[in-house]
C-alpha positions as CSV (number, residue, x, y, z in Angstrom):
1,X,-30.2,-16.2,62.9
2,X,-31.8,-16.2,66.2
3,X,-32.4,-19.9,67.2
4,X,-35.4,-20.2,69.5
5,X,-35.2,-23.5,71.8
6,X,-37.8,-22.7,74.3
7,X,-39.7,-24.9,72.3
8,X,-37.2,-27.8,71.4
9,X,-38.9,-31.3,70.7
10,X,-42.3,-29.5,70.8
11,X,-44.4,-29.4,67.6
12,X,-45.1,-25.6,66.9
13,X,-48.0,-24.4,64.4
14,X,-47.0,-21.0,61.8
15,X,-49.4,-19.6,60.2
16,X,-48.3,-17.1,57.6
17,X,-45.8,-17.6,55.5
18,X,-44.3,-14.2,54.2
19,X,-40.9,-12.8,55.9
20,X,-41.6,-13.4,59.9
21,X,-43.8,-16.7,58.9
22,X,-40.9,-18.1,57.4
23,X,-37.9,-16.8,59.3
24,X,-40.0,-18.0,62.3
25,X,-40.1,-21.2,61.1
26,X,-36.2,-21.6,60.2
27,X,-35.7,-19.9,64.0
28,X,-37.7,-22.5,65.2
29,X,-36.4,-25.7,63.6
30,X,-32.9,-24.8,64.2
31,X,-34.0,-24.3,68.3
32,X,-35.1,-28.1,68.1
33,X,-38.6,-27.7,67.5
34,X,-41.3,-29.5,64.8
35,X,-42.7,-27.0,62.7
36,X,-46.2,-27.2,60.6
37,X,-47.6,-24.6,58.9
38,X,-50.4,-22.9,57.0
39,X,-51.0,-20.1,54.4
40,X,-54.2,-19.4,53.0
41,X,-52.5,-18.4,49.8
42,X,-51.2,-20.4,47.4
43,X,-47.3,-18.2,47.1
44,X,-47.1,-18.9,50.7
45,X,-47.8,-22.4,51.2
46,X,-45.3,-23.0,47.9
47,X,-42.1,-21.0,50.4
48,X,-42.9,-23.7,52.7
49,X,-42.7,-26.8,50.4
50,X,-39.6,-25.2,48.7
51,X,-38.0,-25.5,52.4
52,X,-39.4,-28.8,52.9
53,X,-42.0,-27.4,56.1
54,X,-45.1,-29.8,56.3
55,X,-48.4,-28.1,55.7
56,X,-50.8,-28.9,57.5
57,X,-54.6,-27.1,56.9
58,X,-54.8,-25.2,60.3
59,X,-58.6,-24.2,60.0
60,X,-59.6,-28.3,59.9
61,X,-60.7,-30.1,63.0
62,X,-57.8,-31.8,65.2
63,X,-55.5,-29.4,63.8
64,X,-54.0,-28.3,67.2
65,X,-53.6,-31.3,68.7
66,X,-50.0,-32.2,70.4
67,X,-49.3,-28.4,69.6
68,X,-47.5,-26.2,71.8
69,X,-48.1,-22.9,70.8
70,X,-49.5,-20.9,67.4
71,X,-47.0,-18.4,66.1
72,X,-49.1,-15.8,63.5
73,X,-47.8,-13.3,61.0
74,X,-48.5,-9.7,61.7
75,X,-51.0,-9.1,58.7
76,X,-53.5,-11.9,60.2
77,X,-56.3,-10.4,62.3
78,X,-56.7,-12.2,66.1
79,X,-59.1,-10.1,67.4
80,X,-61.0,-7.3,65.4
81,X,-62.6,-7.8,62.8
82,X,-62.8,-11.3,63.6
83,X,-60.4,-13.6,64.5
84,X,-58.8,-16.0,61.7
85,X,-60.3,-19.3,61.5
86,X,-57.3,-21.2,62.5
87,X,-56.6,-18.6,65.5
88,X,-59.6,-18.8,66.7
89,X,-59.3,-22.8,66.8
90,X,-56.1,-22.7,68.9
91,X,-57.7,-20.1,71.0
92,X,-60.4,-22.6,72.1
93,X,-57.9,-25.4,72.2
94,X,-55.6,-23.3,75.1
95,X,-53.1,-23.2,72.5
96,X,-50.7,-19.9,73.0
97,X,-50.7,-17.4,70.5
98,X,-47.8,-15.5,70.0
99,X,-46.0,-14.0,66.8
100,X,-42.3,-13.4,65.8
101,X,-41.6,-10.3,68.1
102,X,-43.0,-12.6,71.4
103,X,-40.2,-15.3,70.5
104,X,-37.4,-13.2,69.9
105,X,-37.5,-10.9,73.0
106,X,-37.7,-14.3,75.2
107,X,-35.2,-16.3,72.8
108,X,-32.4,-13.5,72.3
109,X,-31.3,-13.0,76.0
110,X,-30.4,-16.7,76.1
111,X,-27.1,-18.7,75.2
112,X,-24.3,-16.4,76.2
113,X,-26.2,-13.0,75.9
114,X,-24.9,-12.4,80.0
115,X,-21.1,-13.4,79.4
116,X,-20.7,-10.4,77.2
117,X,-17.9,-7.7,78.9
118,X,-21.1,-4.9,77.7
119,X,-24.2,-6.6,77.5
120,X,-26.0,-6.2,74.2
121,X,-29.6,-3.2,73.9
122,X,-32.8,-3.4,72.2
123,X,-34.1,-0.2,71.2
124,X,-37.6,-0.7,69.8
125,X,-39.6,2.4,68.3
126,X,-43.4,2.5,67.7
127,X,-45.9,5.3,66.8
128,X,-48.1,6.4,64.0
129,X,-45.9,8.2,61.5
130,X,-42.3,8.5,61.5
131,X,-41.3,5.5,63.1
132,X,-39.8,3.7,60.3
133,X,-37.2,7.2,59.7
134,X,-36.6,7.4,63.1
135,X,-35.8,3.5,63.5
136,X,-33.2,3.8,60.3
137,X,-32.1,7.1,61.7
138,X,-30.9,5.6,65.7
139,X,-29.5,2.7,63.7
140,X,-27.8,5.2,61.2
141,X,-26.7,7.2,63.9
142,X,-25.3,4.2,65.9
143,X,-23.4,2.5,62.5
144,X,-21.2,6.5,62.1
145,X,-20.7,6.3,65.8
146,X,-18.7,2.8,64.9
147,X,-21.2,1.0,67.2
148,X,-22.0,-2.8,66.4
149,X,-25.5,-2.7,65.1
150,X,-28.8,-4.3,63.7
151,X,-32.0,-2.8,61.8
152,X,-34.6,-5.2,62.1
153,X,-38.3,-5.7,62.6
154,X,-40.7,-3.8,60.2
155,X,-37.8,-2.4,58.2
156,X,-35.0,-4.5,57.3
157,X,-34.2,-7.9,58.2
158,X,-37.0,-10.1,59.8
159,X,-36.3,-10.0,63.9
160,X,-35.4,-13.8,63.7
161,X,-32.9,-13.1,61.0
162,X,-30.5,-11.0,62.8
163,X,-26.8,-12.1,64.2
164,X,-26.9,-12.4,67.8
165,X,-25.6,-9.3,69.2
166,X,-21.9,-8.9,70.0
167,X,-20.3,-7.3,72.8
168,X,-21.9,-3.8,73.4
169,X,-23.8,-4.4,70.1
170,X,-27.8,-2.8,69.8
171,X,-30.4,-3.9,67.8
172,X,-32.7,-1.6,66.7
173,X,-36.5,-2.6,66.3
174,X,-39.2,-1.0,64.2
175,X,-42.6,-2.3,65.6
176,X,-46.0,-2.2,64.5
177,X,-49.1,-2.0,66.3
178,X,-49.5,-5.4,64.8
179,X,-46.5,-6.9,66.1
180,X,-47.0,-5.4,69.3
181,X,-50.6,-6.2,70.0
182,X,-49.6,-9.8,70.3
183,X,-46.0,-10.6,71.3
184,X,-46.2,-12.5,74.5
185,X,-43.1,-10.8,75.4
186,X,-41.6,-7.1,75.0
187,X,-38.7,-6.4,76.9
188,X,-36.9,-3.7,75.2
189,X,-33.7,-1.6,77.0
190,X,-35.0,1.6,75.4
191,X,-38.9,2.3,74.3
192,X,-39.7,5.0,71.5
193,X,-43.6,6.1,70.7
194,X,-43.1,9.0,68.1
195,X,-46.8,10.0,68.0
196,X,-50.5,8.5,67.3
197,X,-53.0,9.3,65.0
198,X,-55.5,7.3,63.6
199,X,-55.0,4.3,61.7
200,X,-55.6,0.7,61.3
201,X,-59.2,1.4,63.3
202,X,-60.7,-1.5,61.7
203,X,-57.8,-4.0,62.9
204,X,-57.7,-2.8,66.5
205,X,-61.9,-2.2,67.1
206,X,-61.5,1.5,67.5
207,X,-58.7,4.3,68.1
208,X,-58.7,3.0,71.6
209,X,-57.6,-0.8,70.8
210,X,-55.0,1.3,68.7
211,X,-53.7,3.1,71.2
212,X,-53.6,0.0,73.6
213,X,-51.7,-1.9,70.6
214,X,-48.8,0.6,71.1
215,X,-49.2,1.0,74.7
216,X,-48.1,-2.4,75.1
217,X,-44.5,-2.4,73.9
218,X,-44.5,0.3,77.4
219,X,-46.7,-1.9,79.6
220,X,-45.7,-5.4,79.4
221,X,-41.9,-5.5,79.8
222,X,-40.9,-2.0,81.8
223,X,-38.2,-0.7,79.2
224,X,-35.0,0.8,81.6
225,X,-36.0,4.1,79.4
226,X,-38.7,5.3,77.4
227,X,-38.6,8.2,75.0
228,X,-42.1,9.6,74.3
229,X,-43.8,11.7,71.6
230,X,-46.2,14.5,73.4
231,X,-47.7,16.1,71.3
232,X,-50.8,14.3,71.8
233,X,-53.2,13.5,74.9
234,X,-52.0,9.5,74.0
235,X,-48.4,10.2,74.5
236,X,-49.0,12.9,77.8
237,X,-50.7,10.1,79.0
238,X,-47.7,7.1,78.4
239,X,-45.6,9.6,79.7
240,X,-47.3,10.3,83.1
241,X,-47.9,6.8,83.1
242,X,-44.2,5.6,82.8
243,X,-42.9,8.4,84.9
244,X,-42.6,8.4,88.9
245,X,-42.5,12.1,89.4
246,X,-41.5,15.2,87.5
247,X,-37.9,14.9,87.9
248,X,-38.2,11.1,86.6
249,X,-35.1,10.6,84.5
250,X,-35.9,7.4,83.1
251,X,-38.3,9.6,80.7
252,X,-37.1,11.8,78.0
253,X,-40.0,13.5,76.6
254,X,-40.0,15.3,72.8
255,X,-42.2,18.0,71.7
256,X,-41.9,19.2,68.7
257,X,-43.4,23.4,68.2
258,X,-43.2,24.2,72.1
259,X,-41.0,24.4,75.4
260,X,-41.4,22.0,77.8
261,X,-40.5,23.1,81.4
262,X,-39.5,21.1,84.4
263,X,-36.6,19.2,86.4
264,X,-37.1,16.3,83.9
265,X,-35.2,15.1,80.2
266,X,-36.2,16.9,77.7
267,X,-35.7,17.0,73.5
268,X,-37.8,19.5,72.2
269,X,-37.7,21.4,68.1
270,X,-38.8,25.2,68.1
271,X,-38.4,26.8,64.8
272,X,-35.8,24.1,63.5
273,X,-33.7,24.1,66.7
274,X,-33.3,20.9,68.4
275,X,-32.8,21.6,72.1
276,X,-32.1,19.0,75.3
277,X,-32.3,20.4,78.3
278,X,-32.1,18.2,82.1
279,X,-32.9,19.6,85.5
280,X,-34.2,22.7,84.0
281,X,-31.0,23.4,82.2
282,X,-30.0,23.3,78.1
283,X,-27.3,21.1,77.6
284,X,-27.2,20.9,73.6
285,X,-28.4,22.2,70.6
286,X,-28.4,21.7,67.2
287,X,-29.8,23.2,64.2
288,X,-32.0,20.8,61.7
289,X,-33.1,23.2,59.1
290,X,-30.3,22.7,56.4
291,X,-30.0,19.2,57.6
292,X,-31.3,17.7,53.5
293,X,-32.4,14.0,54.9
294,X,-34.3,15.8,57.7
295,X,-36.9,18.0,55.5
296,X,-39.7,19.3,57.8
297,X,-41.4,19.3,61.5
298,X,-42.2,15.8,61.2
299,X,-38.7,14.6,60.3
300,X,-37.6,17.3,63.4
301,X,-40.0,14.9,65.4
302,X,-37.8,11.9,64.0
303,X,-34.6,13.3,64.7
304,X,-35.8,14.3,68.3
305,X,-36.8,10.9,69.0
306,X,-33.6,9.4,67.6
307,X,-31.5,11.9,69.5
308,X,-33.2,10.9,72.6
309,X,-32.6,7.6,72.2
310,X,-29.3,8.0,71.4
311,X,-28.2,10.2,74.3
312,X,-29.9,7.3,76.7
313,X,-27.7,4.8,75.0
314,X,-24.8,7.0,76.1
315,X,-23.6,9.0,72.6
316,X,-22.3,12.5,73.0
317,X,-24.7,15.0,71.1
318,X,-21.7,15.9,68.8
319,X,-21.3,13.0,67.3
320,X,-25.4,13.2,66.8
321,X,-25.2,15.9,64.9
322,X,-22.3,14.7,62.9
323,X,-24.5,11.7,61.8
324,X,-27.9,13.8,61.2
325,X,-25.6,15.5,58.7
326,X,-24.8,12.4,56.5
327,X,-28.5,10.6,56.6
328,X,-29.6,10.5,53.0
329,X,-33.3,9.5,54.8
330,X,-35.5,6.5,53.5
331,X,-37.3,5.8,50.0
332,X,-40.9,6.6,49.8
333,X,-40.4,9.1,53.1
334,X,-39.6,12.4,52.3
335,X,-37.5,11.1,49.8
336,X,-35.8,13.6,47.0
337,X,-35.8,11.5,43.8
338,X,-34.9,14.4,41.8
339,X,-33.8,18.6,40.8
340,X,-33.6,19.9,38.3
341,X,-34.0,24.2,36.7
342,X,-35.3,25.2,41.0
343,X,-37.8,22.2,40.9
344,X,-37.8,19.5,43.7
345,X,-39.7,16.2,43.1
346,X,-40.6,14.1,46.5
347,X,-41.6,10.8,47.1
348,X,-43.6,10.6,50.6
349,X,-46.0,7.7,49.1
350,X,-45.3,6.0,52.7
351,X,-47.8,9.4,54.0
352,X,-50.7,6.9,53.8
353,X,-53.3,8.9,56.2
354,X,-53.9,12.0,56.6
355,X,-51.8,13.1,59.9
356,X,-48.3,11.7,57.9
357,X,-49.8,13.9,54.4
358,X,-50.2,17.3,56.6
359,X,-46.7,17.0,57.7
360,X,-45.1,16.4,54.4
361,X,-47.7,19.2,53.3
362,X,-46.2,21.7,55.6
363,X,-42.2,20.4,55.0
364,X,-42.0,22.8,51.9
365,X,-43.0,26.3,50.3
366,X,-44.6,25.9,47.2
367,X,-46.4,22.5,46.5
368,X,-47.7,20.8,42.8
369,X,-49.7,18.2,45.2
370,X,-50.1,14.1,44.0
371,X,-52.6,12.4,46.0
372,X,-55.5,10.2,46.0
373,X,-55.9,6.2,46.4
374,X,-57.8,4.4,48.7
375,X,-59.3,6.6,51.2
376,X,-58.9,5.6,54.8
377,X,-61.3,6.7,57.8
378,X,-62.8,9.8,58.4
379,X,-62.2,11.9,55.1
380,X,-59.7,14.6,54.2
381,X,-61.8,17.1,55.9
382,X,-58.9,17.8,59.2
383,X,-56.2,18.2,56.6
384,X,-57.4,21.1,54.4
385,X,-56.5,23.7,56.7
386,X,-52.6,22.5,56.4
387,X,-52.6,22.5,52.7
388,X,-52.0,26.6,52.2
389,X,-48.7,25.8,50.8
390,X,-50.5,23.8,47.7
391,X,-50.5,25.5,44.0
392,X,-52.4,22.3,42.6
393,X,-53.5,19.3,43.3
394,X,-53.2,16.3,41.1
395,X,-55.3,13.4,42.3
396,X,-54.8,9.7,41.1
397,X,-56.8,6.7,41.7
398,X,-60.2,4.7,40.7
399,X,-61.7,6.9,43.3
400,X,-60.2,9.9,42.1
401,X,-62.8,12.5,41.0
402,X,-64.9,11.9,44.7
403,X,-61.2,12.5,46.4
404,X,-61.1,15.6,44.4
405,X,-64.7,16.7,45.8
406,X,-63.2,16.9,49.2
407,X,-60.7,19.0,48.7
408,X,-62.3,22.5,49.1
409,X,-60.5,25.4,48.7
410,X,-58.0,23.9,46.4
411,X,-57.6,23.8,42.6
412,X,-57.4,20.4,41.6
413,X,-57.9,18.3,38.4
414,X,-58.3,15.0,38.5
415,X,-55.4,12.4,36.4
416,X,-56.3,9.1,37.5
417,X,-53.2,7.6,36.7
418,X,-49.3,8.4,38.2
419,X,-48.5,8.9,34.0
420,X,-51.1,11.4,34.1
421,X,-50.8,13.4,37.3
422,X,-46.8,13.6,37.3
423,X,-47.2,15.1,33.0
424,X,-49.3,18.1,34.5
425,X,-47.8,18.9,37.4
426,X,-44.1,18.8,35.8
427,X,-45.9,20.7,33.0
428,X,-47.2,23.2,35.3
429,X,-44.3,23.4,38.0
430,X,-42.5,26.4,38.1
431,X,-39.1,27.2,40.1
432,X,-39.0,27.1,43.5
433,X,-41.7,24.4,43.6
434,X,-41.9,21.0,44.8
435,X,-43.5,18.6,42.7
436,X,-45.1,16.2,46.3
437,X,-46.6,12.6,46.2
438,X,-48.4,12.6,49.5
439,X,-51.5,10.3,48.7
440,X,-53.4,10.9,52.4
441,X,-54.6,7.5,51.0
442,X,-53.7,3.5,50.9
443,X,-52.6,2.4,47.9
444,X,-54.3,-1.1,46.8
445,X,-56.9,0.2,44.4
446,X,-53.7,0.5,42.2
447,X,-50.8,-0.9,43.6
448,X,-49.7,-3.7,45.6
449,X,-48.3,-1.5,48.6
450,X,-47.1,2.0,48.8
451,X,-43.5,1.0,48.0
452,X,-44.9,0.0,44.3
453,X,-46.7,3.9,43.8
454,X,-43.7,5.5,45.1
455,X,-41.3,3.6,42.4
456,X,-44.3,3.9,40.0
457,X,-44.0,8.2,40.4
458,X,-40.0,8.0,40.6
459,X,-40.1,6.3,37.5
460,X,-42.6,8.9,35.6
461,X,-40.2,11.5,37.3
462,X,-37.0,10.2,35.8
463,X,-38.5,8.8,32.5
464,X,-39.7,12.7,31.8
465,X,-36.3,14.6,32.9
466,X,-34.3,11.7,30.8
């Protein structure tokens, strides 16, 4: 645990009780503070009792008095659509608002973090797609290197949870853009943005409050390196906004399907080739195409971004490219649940929009295609032309026969049900095929989250092979 005294014999208000709600609290209490809290469901308020934390209704009048700050769980909305009840209270009150991430950047540099012989890094990676791959990835790299380290944040352990670093030890950080958008403090060694496309719209008040979400973890504290996705105008811009001049080398930028030119750092993937070059010159390369855990241009965007990172934490690319080889990759991303007579079945249920279902669409040759679920903003209409590898599509979900509608130009029949859609498409598959969940879609007009589809179709996978 992370103990956070800043607030010690201060009375501190949670609100939220899930993973960073209630390692918050713990963090807090053991750093001296008093904690209250408030959850408007009934699962979370019972975590607290079982720890003994008061309750206290944060939406009712006089709530924040004698309170020193507000600490919220990611999932609550501050801003857009409207801002919580109980958020908006401590807002007029003065009280500070901060969240999980905010206290441990400010808390985890104190007690004896500068008496280390090599002082402990934070790597922190953000984006749209690929972030939680490339996260496991650096940290994955960074365990077969025999380097002390930490996955934590929006994959693993809750940021609060962690050991304090040892000597030379690095944490690695996956961050939302609702952690990001309201940490009071974001001080990362080395900053990641994979890519952007649009999501979360309704959270954030439009692809520009995105944007600004993820811009932050670049803007507030000045990481001592950033690595940065190109390949849209958001990321050119972060880049030419971090960077003092061309031959800036506190900059590593990664492109993924060109060259980039220059004096600068460079990581770029051309036909499966991961290449560094540095003052104009190639230094490494290394080839990513029979690389199993790594299946496709997007992953080649995650590897890029984790080899980036770890060359600016000082690893040799050897020993890079030694560790790419032994990644198994994560469940629900890309993830190989199965082979069997020249037939590949994938779970990518974690490709909830469309940008993160057009990569997985282009990863392989010959695609049965499950999707459908809860359709997000602006339709499947920008994804079509990236589906020419698709035999069939198998669409799931209440919504399922207006999903099919929009999918011109490809056969599909609608299932409904994972039962369903994984029987015909196994029935159909031939070899050589890949039998895909890629929804394009949320999940929660059948499951609880997209972990729960992606077990639900590994499940019909492996019930049906025996």
């Amino acid at each position: 645990m992370i103990p956070v005294t800043e607030y010690s014999g201060q009375r501190v208000a949670i609100l939220g009780l899930g993973r960073s709600g209630l390692s918050a609290a713990r963090a807090l209490r053991a750093g001296g503070a008093e904690v209250i809290a408030w959850d408007d469901g009934p699962g979370g308020r019972a975590a607290a009792e079982a720890e003994d934390i008061p309750l206290v209704d944060l939406t009712k009048a006089g709530a924040f008095e004698a309170v020193a700050a507000l600490v919220v769980s990611p999932g609550i909305p501050h801003l857009y659509p409207a801002p919580h009840p109980a958020i908006a209270a401590a807002m007029e009150a003065g009280v500070p608002v901060d969240n999980d991430i905010g206290l441990f950047f400010r808390a985890v540099g104190q007690g004896d973090w500068a008496d280390h012989e090599i002082t402990p890094r934070i790597v922190a990676v953000t984006g749209s797609n690929g972030k939680s791959t490339t996260a496991a990835l650096i940290h994955h790299i960074l365990t077969e290197a025999g380097t002390e380290t930490q996955l934590a944040g929006n994959i693993g352990r809750g940021v609060l949870d962690i050991d304090p670093p040892g000597d030379g030890g690095v944490v690695v950080l996956e961050l939302s853009s609702y952690q990001t958008e309201l940490a009071r403090a974001l001080t990362p060694d080395i900053a990641v943005f994979t890519n952007l496309s649009p999501d979360h719209l309704d959270r954030h008040g439009g692809p520009g409050g995105y944007f600004a979400a993820k811009r932050r973890l670049f803007s507030e504290g000045g990481p001592d390196r950033a690595v940065i996705g190109v390949d849209e105008a958001e990321g050119r811009y972060l880049a030419n906004q971090m960077s003092e001049g061309p031959g800036d080398e506190r900059l590593i930028r990664v492109a993924v399907g060109r060259k980039l030119a220059g004096p600068g750092w460079y990581v770029t993937v051309r036909k499966g080739w991961l290449s560094e070059s540095r003052k104009a010159r190639q230094v490494s390369s290394i080839d990513l195409r029979e690389v199993a855990g790594l299946p496709g241009q997007h992953n080649h965007q995650n590897a890029a971004c984790a080899y980036a990172a770890c060359r600016a934490l000082g690893l040799g690319p050897r020993a890079i490219e030694t560790a790419f080889a032994s990644f198994r990759g994560l469940p629900h991303r890309s993830q190989i649940v199965a082979e069997t007579n020249g037939i590949r079945f994938v779970n990518d249920s974690k490709a909830t929009n469309v940008d993160a279902a057009r990569m997985a669409l282009s990863a392989f040759p010959r695609i049965r295609w499950i999707c459908g679920g809860l359709e997000k903003e602006g339709g499947l209409g920008a994804l079509l032309d990236s589906a020419g590898n698709v035999a069939k599509a198998y669409v799931i979900g209440r919504e399922a026969e207006a999903f099919a509608r929009q999918l011109t130009g490809i056969e599909a029949e609608v299932c409904g049900t994972m039962a369903r859609a994984v029987e015909a498409a196994m029935a159909e598959a031939e070899p050589g095929d890949t039998v895909l969940l890629a929804p394009a879609a949320a999940s929660f007009d059948q499951y609880d989250n997209f972990e729960k589809r992606g077990e639900d179709f590994t499940a019909e996978v492996q019930k049906r092979l025996g």
